[in-house]
RONUMAR-573284 format. One record per residue (C-alpha): residue number from 1; residue in one letter; x, y, z. Coordinates in nm, 3 decimals. Each point is the difference from the previous one (the first is absolute). Example, Ala and Ser with C-alpha at 12.3 -4.5 7.8 and 13.67 -1.06 7.14 Angstrom:
% residues 2
@resi 1 resn A c1 1.230 c2 -0.450 c3 0.780 .
@resi 2 resn S c1 0.137 c2 0.344 c3 -0.066 .
//
This chain:
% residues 126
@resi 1 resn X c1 4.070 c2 3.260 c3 -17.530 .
@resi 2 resn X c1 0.328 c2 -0.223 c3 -0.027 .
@resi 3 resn X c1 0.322 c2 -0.003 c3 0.037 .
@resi 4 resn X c1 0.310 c2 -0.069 c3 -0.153 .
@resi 5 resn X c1 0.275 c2 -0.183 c3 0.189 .
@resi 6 resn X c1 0.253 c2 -0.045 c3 0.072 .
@resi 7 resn X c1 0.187 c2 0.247 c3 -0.243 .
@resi 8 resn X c1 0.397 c2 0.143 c3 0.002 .
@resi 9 resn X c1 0.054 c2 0.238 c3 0.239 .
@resi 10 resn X c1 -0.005 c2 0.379 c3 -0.166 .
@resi 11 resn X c1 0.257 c2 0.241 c3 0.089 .
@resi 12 resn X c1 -0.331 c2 0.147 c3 0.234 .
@resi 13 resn X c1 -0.013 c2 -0.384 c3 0.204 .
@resi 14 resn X c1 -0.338 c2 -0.074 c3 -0.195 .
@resi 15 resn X c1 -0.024 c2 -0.382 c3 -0.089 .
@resi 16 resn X c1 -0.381 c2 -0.010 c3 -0.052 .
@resi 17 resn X c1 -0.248 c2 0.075 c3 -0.215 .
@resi 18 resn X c1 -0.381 c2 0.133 c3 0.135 .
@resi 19 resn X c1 -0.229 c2 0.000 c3 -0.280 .
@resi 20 resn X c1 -0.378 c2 0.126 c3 -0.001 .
@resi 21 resn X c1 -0.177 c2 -0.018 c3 -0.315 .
@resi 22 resn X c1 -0.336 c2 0.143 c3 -0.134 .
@resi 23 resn X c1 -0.233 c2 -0.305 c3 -0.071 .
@resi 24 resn X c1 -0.181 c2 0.215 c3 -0.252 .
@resi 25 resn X c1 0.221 c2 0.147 c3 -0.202 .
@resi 26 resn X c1 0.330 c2 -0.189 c3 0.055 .
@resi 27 resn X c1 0.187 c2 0.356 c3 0.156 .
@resi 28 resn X c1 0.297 c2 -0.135 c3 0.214 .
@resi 29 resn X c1 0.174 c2 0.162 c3 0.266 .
@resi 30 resn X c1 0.326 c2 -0.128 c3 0.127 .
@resi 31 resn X c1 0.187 c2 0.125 c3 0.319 .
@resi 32 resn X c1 0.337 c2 -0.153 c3 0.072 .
@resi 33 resn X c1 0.029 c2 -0.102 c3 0.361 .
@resi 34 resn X c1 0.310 c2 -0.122 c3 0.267 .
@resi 35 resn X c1 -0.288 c2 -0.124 c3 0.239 .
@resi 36 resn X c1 -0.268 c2 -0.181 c3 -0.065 .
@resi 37 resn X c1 -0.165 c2 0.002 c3 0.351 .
@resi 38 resn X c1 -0.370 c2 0.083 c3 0.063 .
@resi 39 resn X c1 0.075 c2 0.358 c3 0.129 .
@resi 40 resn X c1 0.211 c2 0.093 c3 -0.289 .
@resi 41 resn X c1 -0.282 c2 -0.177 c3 -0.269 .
@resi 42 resn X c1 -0.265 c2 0.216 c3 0.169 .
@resi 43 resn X c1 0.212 c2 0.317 c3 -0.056 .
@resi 44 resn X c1 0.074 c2 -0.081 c3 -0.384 .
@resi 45 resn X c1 -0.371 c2 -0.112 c3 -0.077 .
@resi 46 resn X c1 -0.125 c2 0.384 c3 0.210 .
@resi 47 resn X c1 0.272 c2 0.176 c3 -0.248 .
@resi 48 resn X c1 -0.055 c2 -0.183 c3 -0.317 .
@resi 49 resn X c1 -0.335 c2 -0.096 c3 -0.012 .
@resi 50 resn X c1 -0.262 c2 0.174 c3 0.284 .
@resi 51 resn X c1 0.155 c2 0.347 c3 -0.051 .
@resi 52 resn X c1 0.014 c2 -0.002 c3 -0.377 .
@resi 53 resn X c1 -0.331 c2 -0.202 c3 -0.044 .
@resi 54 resn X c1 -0.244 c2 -0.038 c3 0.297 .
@resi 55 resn X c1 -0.029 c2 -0.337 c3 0.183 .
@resi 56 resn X c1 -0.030 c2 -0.260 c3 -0.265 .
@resi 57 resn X c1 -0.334 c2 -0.227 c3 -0.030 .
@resi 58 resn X c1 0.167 c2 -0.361 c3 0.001 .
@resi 59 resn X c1 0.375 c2 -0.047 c3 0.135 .
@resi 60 resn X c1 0.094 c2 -0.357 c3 -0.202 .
@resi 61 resn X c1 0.318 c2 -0.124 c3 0.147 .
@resi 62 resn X c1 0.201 c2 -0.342 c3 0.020 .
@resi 63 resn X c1 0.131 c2 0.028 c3 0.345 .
@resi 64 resn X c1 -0.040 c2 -0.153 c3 0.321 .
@resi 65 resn X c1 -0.359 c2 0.151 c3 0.136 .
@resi 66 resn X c1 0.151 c2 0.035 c3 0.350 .
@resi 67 resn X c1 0.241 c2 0.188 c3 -0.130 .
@resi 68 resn X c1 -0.225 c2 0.227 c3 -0.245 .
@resi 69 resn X c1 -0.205 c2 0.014 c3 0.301 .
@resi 70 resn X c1 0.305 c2 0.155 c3 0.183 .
@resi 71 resn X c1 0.087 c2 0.248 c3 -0.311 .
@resi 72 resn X c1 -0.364 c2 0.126 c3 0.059 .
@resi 73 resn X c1 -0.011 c2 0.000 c3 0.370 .
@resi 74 resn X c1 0.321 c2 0.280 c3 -0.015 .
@resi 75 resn X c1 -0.181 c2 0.222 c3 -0.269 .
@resi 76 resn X c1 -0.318 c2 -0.042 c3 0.201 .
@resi 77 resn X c1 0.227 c2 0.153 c3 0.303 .
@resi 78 resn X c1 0.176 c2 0.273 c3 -0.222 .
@resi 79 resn X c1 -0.333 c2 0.127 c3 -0.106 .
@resi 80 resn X c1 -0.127 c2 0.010 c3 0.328 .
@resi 81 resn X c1 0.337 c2 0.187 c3 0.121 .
@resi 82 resn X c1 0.026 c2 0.245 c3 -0.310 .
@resi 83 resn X c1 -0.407 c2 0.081 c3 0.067 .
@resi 84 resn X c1 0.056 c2 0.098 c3 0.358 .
@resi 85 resn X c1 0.332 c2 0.152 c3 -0.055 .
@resi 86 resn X c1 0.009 c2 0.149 c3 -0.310 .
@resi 87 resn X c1 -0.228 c2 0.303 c3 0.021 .
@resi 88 resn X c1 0.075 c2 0.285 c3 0.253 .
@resi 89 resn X c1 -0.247 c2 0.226 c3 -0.040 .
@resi 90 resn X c1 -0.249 c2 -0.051 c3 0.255 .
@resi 91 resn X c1 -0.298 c2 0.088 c3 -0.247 .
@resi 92 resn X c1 0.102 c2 -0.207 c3 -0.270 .
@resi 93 resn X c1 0.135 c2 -0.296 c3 0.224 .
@resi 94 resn X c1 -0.379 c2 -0.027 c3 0.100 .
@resi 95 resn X c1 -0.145 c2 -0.043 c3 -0.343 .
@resi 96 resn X c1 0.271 c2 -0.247 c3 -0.114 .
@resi 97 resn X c1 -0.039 c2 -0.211 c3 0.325 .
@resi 98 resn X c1 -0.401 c2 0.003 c3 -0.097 .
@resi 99 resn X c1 0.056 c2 -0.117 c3 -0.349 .
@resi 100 resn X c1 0.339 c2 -0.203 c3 0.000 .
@resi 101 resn X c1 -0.146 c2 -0.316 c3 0.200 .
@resi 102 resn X c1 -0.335 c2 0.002 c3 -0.258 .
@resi 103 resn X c1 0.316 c2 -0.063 c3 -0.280 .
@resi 104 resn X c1 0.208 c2 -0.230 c3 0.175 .
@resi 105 resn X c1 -0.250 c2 -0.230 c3 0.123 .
@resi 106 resn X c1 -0.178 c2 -0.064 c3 -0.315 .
@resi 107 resn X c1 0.346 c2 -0.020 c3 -0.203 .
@resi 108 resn X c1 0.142 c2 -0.269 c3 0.279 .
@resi 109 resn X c1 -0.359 c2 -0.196 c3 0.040 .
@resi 110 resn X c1 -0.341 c2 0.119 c3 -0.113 .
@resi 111 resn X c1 -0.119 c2 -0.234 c3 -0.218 .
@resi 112 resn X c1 -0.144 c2 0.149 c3 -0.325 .
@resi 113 resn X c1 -0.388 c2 -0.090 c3 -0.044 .
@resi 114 resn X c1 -0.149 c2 -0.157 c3 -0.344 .
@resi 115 resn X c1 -0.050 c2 0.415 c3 -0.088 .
@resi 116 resn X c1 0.362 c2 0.038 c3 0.016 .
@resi 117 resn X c1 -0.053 c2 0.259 c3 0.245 .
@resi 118 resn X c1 0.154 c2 -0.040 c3 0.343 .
@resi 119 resn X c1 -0.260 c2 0.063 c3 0.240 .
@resi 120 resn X c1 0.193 c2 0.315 c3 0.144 .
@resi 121 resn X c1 -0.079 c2 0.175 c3 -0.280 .
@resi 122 resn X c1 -0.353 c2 0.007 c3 0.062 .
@resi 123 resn X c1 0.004 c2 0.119 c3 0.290 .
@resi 124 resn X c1 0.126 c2 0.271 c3 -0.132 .
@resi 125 resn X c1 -0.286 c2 0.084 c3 -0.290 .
@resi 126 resn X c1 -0.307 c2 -0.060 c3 0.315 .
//
């Protein structure tokens, strides 16, 4: 994840660049931006990258940590909002809430064992 600034200003108000790119096979995706606050970051990298792909294993960045930190803190709190606010029927909003904290927590901080497994996941297999 990087970004490019500071650019001319399009006819939209972007002047900067957000790019994510696939270690592995070199895929970039670029999203033009007017902000580059924390908030707005978190949104592009949910719509570009968790959406399309799943939550990535490694996030490689050259940024200030605090402010990575930040970027991570607002998806961390748009996850939590879109989980408990996204589902309205009262069946499914139960299994969603069940399962939706298993994902979150080991994409935002399980550490993966020697295995490769993440220690949820066999829990799940007992």
């Amino acid at each position: 994840m990087d970004f490019v600034i500071p650019l001319p200003r399009t006819r939209r108000g972007n002047t900067a660049l957000l790019l994510f790119q696939d270690h592995l096979t070199g895929f970039v995706i670029a999203k033009a931006m007017a902000e580059t606050g924390a908030l707005e970051v978190a949104k592009v990298f949910e719509e570009s990258v968790f959406r399309r792909f799943g939550a990535p294993s490694l996030v490689r960045h050259d940024r200030d940590p605090r402010f990575m930190s930040e970027v991570f803190q607002k998806f961390s709190e748009m996850m939590q909002s879109s989980r408990e606010d996204g589902i309205r029927n009262k069946q499914l909003k139960r299994l969603y809430s069940a399962r939706n904290p298993i994902l979150l927590g080991t994409w935002l901080g399980c550490a993966i064992n020697d295995e490769g497994n993440d220690g949820v996941s066999q829990a799940w297999s007992k």
